[in-house]
C-alpha positions in Angstrom: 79.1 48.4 11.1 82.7 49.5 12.9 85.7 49.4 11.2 86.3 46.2 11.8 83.1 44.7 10.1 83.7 46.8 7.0 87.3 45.4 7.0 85.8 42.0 7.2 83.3 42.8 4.6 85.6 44.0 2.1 88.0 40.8 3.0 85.5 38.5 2.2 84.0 40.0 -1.1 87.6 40.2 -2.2 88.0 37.1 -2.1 84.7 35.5 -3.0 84.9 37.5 -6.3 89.0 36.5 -6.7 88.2 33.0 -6.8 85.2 33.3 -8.8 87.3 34.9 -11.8 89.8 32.7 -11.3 87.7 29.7 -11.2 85.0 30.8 -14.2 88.1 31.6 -16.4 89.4 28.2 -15.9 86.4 26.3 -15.9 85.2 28.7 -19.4 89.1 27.8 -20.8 88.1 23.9 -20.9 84.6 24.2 -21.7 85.8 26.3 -25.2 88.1 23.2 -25.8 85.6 21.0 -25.4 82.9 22.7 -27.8 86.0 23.0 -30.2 86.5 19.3 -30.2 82.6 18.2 -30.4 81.3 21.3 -33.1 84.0 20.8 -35.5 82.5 21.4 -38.6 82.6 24.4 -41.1 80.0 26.5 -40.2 81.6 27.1 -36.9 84.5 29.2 -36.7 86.7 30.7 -33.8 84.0 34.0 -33.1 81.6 31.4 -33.1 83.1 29.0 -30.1 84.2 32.3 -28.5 80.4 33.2 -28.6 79.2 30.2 -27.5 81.5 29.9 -24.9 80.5 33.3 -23.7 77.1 32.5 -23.5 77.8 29.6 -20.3 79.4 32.4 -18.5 76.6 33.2 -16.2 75.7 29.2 -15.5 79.2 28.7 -14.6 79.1 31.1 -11.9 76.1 30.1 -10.4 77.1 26.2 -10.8 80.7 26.9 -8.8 79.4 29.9 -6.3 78.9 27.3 -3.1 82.3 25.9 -4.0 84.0 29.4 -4.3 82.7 30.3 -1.3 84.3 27.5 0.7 87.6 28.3 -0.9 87.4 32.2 -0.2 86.0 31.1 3.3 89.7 29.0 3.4 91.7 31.8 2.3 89.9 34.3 4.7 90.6 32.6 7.4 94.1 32.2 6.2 95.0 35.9 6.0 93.4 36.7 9.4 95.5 33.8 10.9 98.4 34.5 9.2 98.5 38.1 10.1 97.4 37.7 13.6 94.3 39.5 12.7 92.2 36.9 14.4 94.0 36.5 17.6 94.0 40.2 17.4 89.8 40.2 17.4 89.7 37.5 20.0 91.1 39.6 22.5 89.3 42.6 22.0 86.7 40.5 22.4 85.3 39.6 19.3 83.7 35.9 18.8 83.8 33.7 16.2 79.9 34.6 15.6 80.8 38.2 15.5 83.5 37.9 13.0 81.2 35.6 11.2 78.3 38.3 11.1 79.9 40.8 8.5 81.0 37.8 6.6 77.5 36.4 5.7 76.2 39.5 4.9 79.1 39.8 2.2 78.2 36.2 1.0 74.0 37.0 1.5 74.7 39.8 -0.5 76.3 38.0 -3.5 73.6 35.4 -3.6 71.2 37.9 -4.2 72.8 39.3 -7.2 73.2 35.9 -8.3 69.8 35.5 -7.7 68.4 38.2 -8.9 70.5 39.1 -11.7 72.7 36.2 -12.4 69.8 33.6 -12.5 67.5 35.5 -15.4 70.8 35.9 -17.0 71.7 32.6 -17.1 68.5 31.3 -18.0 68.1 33.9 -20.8 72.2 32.7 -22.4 71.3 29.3 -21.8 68.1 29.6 -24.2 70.5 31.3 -26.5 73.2 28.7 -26.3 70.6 25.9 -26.8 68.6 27.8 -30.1 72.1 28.2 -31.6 72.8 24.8 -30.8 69.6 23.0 -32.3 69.3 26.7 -34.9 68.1 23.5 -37.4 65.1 22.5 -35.5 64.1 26.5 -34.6 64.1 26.9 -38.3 61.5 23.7 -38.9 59.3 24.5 -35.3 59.4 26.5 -32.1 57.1 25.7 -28.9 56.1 28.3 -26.4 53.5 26.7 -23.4 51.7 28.7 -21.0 49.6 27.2 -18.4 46.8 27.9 -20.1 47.8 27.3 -23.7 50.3 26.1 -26.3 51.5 27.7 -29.2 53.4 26.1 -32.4 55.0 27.9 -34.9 55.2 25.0 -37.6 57.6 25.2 -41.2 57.2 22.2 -43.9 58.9 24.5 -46.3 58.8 28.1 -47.9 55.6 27.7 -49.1 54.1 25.5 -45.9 53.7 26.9 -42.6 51.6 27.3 -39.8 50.5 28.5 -36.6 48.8 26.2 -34.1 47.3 27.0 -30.5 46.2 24.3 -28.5 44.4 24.6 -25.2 44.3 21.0 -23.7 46.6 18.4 -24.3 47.3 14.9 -23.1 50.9 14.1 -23.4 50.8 10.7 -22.7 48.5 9.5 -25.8 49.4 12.9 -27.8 45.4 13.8 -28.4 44.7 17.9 -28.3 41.7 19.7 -27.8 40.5 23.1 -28.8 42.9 23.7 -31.8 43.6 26.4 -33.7 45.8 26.6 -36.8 46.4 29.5 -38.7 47.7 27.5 -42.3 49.8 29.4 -45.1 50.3 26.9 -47.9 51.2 28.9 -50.9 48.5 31.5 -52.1 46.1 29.5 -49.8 45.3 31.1 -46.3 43.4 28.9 -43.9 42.2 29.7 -40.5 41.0 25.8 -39.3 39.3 25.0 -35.5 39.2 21.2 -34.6 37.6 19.4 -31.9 40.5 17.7 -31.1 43.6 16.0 -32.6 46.4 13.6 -32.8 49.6 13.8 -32.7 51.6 10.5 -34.4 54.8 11.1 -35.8 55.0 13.7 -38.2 51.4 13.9 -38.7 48.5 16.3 -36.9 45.3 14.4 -37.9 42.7 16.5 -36.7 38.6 15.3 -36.4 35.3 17.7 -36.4 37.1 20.1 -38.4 35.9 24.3 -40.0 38.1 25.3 -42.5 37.9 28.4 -43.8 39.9 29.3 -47.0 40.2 33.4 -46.0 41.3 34.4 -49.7 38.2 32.9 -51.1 36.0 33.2 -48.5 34.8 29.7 -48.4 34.1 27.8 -45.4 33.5 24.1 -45.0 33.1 21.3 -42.2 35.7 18.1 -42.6 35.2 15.1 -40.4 38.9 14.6 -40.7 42.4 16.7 -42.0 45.7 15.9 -41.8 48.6 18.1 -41.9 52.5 18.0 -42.2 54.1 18.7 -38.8 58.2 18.6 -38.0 57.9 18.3 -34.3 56.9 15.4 -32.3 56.2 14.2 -28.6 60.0 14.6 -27.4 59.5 17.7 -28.7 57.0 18.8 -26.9 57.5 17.1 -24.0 61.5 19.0 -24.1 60.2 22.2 -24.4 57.8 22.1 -20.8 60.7 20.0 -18.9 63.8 22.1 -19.5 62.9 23.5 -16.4 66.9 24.7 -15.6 66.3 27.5 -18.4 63.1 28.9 -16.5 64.1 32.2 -14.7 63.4 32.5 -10.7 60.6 35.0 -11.1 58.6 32.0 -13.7 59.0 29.6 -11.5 55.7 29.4 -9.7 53.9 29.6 -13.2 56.2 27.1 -15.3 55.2 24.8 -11.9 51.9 25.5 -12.3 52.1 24.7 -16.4 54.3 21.3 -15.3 51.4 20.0 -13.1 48.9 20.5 -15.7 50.6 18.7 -18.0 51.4 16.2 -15.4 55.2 16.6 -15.3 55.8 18.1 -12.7 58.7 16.1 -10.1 59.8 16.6 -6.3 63.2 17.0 -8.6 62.1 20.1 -10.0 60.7 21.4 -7.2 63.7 20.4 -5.3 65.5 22.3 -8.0 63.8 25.6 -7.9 63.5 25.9 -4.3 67.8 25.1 -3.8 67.5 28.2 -6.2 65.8 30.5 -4.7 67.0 29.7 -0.8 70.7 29.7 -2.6 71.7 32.7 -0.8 70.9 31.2 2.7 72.8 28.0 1.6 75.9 29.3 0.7 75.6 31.5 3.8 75.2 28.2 5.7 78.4 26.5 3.9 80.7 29.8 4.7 79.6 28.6 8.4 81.0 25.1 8.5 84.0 26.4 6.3 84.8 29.3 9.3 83.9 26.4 11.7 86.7 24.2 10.7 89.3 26.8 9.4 89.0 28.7 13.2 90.8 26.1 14.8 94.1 26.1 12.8 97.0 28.0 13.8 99.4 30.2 12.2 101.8 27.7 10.7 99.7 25.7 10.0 99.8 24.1 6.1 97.5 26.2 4.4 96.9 23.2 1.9 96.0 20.8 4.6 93.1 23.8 5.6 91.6 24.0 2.1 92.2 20.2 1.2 89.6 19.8 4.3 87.7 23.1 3.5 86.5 21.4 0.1 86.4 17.6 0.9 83.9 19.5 3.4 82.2 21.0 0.7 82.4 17.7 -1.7 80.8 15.8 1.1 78.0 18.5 1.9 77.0 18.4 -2.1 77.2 14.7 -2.0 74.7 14.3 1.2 72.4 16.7 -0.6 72.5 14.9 -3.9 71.6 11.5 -1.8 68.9 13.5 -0.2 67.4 14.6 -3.3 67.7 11.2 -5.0 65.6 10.0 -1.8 63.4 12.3 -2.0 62.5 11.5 -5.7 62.3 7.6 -5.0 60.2 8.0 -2.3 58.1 11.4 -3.1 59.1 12.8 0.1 58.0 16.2 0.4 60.5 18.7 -0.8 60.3 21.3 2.0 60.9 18.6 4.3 64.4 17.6 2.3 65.4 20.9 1.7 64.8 22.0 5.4 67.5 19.2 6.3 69.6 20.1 3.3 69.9 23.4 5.3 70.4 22.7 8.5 73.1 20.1 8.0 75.8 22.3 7.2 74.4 24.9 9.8 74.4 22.3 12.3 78.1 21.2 11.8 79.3 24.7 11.5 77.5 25.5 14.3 79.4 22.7 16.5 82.8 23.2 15.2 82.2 27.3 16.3 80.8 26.4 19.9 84.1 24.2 20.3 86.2 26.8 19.6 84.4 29.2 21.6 84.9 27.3 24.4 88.5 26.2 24.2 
């Protein structure tokens, strides 16, 4: 890159990163109000809504990025306008596409860090914020699914706990198949296989049961057992489809583990492939943005530019939320909805730039 394309570069990334400070304090100010006001109670002190609050950071930022993009895209423009640095590239003979080029690779280059770091980041505070959150039910049960298994760490009390692995499992009428449970129940140690089991409530009734007591070295077959459980369907059910706290790099397995257990949407796929391609679609929004702030002029009200900049932006998320509700009502394929999700900001950009080009 010239001199000019570094200058552009460095422009742009100042200001993406600007507004995104800007914006993640302000947005991180109200959201530590708002967890004052709804966890008032005496656990909780000021570290703790400090912490807590410090812990959406990362989803924040990768919520706002495609909106702090189209304001930094606004502001750009603004300085090279203002400055007669545009009109200055124009006749040297520098296009809108060229001044655009050093621009998307600063933006491509952010969406990867947001994707690459930003994402597993977020996903790992958001696990945080939500155990810390519910720290009453991680004390009584915590659920970790695989696509091949499930394991259930299960607490009745002090003396009352165990540790169940299921293979199969049918969510809809809560019966598993191939159990294993590892039960602690005071002095007693108990390694028990079932055939299958249900689920009901707060009850695991298990049928075609081996128990064997491991301190006395007893075995015996039981046609049915029943233990204490604290977790329920919901439960279960909460722990597979939290799908927003899956990092990038699980999300072809936790897909894989969400069709097996038949939950798997167009919604979630729609979600994790926006995530992945975010890069490309932020690159996409700094094109209409540039599109439409390319044809103001130098005195022009700066407010008037980002008040269309973001109802730009607002419409462009509003379009893509329709498309995705469509897509879920009528199990369109996802590829197919993203694909247009992409190419209608690139295709308004890329009319607003060909205007300008040839006026």
């Amino acid at each position: 890159m010239n001199k000019i394309n570094y200058y552009l570069f460095g422009l742009s990334t100042k200001y993406i990163l600007l507004n995104l400070l800007i914006l993640t304090t302000f947005i991180l100010f109200i959201n530590f109000i708002e967890l004052s006001r709804t966890l008032q109670d005496n656990e909780n002190t000021i570290i703790n809504y400090i912490y807590l609050s410090y812990l959406k950071i990362p989803s924040i930022m990768n919520e706002i990025i495609p909106f702090v993009i189209i304001i930094s895209m606004s502001f750009l423009f603004r300085s090279l306008i203002n400055n007669n640095e545009l009109i200055s590239m124009r006749n040297i003979g520098y296009s809108i596409f060229d001044i655009f080029l050093p621009v998307s690779i600063s933006v491509f280059t952010i969406g990867i860090f947001f994707l690459i770091v930003l994402n597993p980041l977020s996903a790992d505070f958001e696990n945080k914020f939500e155990k810390i959150l519910n720290k009453k039910d991680n004390l009584l049960y915590s659920i970790n699914i695989s696509e091949k298994e499930m394991w259930i760490k299960n607490k009745i009390n002090e003396s009352d706990s165990s540790i169940i692995n299921i293979k199969n499992i049918d969510l809809k009428n809560m019966i598993a198949e191939n159990i294993k449970i590892i039960h602690i129940n005071k002095n007693q140690y108990k390694f028990i296989t079932a055939e299958k089991g249900i689920i009901d409530k707060n009850k695991f009734m298990l049928s075609d049961v081996s128990n064997y007591n491991i301190i006395n070295d007893k075995f015996k077959k039981e046609e049915y057992l029943e233990l204490d459980i604290n977790f329920n369907k919901d439960n279960i059910i909460n722990s597979i489809s939290n799908y927003k706290l899956i990092p990038f790099y699980k999300y072809f397995s936790h897909s894989n583990t969400l069709k097996k257990f038949n939950l798997y949407s167009p919604e979630i796929g729609l979600f994790y492939f926006s995530e992945i391609f975010k890069p490309i679609f932020i690159v996409m929004l700094s094109f209409v943005v540039i599109g439409f702030s390319g044809k103001f002029k130098r005195n022009e009200n700066f407010f008037k530019v980002l008040f269309i900049s973001i109802l730009i932006g607002f419409t462009i998320f509003f379009l893509k939320e329709i498309i995705t509700k469509i897509t879920i009502t009528l199990s369109i394929n996802f590829y197919i909805s993203y694909l247009i999700i992409f190419f209608l900001p690139f295709s308004i950009g890329l009319y607003q730039v060909i205007k300008i080009e040839n006026d």
